[in-house]
C-alpha positions as CSV (number, residue, x, y, z in Angstrom):
1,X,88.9,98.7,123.6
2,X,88.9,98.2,119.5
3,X,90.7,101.0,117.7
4,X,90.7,102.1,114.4
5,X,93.9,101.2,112.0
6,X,93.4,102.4,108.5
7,X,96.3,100.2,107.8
8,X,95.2,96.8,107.9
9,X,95.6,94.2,110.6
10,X,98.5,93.5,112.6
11,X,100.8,90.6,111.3
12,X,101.7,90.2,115.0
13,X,101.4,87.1,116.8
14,X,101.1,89.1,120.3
15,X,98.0,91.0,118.5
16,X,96.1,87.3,118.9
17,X,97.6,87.0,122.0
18,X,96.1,90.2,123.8
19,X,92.3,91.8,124.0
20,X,91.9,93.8,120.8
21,X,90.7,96.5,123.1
22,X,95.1,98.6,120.4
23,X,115.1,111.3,115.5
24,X,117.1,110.8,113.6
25,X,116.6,114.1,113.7
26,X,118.3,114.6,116.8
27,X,117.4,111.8,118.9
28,X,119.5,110.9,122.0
29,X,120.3,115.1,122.0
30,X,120.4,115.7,118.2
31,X,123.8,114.5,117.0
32,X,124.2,114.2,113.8
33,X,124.2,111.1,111.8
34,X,128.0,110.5,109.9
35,X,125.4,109.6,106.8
36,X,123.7,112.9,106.9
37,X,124.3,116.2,106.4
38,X,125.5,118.0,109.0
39,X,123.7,120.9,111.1
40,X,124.5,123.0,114.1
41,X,123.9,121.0,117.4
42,X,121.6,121.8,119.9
43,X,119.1,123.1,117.4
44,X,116.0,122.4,116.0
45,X,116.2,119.7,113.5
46,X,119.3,118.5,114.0
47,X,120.8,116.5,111.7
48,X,119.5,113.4,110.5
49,X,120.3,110.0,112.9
50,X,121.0,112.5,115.7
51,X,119.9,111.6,118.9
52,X,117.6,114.0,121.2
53,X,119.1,111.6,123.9
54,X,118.7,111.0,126.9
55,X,121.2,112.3,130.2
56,X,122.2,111.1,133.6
57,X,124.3,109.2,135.7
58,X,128.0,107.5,135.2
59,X,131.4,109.0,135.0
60,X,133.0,110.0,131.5
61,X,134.8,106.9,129.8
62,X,133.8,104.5,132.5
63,X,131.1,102.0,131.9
64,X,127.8,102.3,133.1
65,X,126.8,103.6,136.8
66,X,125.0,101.0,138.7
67,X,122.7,103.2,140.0
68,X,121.3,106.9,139.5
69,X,117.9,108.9,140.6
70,X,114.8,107.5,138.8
71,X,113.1,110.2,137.6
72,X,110.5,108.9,135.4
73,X,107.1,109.0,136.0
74,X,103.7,106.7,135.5
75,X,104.0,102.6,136.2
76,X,102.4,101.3,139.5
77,X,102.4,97.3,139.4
78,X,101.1,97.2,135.8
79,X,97.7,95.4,135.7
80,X,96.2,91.7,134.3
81,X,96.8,90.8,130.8
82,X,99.0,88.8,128.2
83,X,102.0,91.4,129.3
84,X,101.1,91.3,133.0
85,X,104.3,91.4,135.2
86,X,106.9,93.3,132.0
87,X,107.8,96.8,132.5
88,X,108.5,99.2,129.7
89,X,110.4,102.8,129.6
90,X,108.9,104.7,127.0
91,X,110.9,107.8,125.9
92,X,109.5,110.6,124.8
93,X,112.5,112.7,122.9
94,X,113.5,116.1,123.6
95,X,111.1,118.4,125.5
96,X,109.5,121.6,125.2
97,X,111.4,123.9,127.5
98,X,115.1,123.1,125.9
99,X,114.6,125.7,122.7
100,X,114.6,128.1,126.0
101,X,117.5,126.3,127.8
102,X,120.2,126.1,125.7
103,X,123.0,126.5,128.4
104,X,121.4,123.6,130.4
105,X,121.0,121.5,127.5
106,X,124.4,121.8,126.3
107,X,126.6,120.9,129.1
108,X,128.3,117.8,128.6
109,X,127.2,114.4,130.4
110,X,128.0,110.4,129.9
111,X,127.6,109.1,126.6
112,X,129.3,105.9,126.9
113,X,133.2,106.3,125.5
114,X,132.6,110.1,125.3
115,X,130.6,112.9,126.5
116,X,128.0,114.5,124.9
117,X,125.6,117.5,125.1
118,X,122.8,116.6,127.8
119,X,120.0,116.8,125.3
120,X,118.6,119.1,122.0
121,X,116.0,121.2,120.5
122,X,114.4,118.8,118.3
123,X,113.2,118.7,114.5
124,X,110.5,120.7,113.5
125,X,108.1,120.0,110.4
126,X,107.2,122.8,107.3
127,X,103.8,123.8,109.3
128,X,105.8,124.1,112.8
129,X,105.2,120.9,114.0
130,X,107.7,120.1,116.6
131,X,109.5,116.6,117.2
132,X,108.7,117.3,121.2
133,X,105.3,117.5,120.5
134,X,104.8,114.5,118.8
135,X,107.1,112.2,120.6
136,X,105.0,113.1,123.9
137,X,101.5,112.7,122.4
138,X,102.5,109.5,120.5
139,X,104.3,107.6,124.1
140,X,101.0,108.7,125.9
141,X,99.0,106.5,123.6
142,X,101.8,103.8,123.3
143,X,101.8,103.9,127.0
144,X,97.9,103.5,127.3
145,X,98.1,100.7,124.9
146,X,100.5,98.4,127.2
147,X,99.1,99.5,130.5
148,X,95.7,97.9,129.0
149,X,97.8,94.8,128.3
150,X,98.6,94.6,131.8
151,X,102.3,96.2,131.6
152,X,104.3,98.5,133.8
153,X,105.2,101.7,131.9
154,X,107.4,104.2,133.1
155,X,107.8,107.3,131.1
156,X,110.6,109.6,131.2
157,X,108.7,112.9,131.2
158,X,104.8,112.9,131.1
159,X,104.7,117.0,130.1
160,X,106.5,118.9,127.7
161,X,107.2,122.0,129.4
162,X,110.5,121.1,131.1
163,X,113.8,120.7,130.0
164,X,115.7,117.0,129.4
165,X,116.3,114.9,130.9
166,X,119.9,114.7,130.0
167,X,120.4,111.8,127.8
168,X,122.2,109.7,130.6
169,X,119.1,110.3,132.6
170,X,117.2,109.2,130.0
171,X,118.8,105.9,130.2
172,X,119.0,105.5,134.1
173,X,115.6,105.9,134.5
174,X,115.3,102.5,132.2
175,X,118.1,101.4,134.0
176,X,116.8,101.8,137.7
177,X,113.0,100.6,136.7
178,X,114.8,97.1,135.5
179,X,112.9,97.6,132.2
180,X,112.6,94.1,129.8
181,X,112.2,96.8,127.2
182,X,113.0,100.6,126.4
183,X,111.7,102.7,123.4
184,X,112.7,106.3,122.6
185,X,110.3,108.0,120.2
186,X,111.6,110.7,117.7
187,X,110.9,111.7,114.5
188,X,114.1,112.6,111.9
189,X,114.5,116.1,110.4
190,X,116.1,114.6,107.2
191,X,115.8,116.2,104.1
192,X,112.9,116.9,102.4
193,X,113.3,114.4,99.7
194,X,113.3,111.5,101.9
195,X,110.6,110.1,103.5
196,X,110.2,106.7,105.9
197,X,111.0,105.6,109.3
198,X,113.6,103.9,111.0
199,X,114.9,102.0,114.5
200,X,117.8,102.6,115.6
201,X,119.7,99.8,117.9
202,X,122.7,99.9,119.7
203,X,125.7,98.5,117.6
204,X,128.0,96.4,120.1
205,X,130.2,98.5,122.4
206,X,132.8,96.8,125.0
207,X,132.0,97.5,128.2
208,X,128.4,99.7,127.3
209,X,125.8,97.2,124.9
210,X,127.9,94.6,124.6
211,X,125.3,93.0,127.3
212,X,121.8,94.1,125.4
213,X,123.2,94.7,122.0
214,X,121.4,91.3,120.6
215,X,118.3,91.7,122.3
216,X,118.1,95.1,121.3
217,X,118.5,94.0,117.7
218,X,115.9,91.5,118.2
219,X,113.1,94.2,119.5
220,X,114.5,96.5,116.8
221,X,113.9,94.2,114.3
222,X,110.6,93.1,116.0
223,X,109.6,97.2,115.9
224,X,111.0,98.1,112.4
225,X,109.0,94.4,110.6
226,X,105.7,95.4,112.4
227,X,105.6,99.5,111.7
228,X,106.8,98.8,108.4
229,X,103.5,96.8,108.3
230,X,100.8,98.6,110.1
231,X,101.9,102.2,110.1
232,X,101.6,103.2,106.8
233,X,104.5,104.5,106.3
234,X,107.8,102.6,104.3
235,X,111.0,102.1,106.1
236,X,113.5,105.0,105.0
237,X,114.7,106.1,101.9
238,X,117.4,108.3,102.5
239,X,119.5,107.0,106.1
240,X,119.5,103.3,107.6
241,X,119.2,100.0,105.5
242,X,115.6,98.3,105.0
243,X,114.9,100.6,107.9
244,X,117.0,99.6,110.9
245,X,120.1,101.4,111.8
246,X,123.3,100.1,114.2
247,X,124.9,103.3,116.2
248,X,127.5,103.3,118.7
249,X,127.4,107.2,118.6
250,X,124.4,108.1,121.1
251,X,124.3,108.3,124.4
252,X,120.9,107.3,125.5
253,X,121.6,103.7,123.9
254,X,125.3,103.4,125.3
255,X,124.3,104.2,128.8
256,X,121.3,101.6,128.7
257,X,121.9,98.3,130.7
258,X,118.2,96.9,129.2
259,X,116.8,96.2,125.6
260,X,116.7,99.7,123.8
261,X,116.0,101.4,120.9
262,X,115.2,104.7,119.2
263,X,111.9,104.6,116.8
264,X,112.7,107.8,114.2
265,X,108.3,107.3,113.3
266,X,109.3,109.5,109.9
267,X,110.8,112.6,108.5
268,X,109.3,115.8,109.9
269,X,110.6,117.5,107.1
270,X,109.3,115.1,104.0
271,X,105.5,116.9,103.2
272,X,104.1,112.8,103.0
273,X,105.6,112.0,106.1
274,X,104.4,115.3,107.9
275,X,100.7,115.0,107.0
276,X,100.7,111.7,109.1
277,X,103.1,112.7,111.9
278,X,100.5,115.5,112.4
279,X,97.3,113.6,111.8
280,X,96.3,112.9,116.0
281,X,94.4,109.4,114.6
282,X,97.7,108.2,112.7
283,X,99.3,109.0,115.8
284,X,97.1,106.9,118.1
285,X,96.8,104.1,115.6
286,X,100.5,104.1,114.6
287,X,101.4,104.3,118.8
288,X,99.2,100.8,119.1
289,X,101.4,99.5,116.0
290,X,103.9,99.9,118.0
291,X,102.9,98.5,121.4
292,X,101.7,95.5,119.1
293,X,105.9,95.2,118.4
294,X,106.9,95.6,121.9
295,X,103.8,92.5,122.9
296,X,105.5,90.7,120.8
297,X,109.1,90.9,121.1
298,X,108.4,90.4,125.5
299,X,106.3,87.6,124.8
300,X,109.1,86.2,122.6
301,X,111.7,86.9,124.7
302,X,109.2,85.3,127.5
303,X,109.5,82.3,125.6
């Protein structure tokens, strides 16, 4: 079904492929970035480039677990369509029970070479606008977007009145549904002055990414080339370079055994940036940008 962008078209290729029906605030568990300034963990808007990760399933310092519960939600076989046969774990950072759970959300899980708290608060915008909020509402519609191309998605929470998952969870669920692509959505709490997205992909890490490290890159880039286009909104001005980011610090990437990466969708905090991250349109138009990324990077990688 068409949809309005008030961006202009999609430069995408996987846009002419398909029927034109379509944090770092604390991402991973809201760490915070060594670029930005620092603030307490575990609360909301955590530091800039910190993750609101994801939680679940290896041992401390071991490598990744080979299995672990999957406890995401949605997918059945996916449907006909261009992406027909491709699963893809959407993320939705944070949730909306942790502000009221912060002993659960602080004990310490699998983060790759280190532990890390199990997940965070959040960011929160000016008007009160909370990262949980958005990040669920905007993977709904990026969900609905690829299930009308035909793909399997599989979120990792479909409410947000729980708590978590735990950042290693976060990643297992990926993991178990043997995703050809994973996205967590946040939005940054930066400061106010800077506005922008940016993607965050796992930097190489011996015995974690150093098996989806390139293709993550390759969808990061894919993700960060097409929002930059079609969102409306510029790739970062205060954190990352020309909008992409390489971490080895969060947990949801390190524990991931399939493509990943972290979309920060803007600054909750900048007053430009807010009046979109709040606006429900931008969201469901901004949401199709970025299922347009993900077409295109499986179709790619299809070959």
């Amino acid at each position: 079904m068409p949809h309005f962008r008030p961006f202009g078209p999609t430069a995408l290729a996987a846009a002419l492929l398909v029927p034109v029906a379509g944090c770092t605030s604390a991402a991973d568990g809201a760490e915070p970035h060594p670029h930005a300034g620092a603030r307490p963990e575990g609360t909301a808007g955590a530091g800039a480039g910190s993750e609101g990760e994801d939680g679940g399933g290896s041992g401390a310092g071991g490598g990744k677990a080979d299995s672990g519960e999957d406890g995401g939600s949605g997918g059945g076989d996916g449907g006909d369509g261009p992406l027909s046969g491709f699963t893809v774990v959407i993320d939705p950072g944070h949730n909306g029970g942790n502000a009221d759970a912060a002993e659960e959300i602080s004990r310490m899980v699998p983060a790759g070479p280190n532990d890390k708290e199990c997940d965070t608060v959040g960011a929160e915008g000016a008007s009160g606008y909370e990262e949980h909020a958005f990040t669920l509402d905007f993977s709904l519609h990026m969900r609905d977007e690829l299930e009308e191309r035909g793909a399997e998605v599989v979120l990792t929470r479909e409410d947000d009145d729980g708590v978590g998952p735990c950042i290693d969870e976060r990643a297992e669920i990926g993991n178990e549904a043997g995703a050809d692509a994973a996205v967590s959505v946040h939005a940054d709490g930066g400061p106010e002055s800077g506005r922008g997205f940016h993607v965050i992909a796992p930097g190489e890490l011996d015995g974690f990414t150093d098996d989806i490290a390139a293709p993550s890159m390759r969808l990061a880039e894919e993700l960060r080339d097409t929002f930059e286009a079609d969102s409306g909104v510029p790739t970062a001005d205060y954190i990352a370079e020309d909008g992409l980011d390489e971490r080895t610090d969060l947990g949801g990437l390190n524990m991931s055994d399939v493509p990943k990466v972290f979309l920060e969708a803007g600054n909750m905090r900048n007053p430009d940036d807010a009046e979109l991250l709040e606006d429900a349109q931008w969201r469901k138009d901004a949401a199709a940008v970025a299922a347009d990324a993900v077409a295109s990077f499986l179709l790619a990688e299809k070959g």
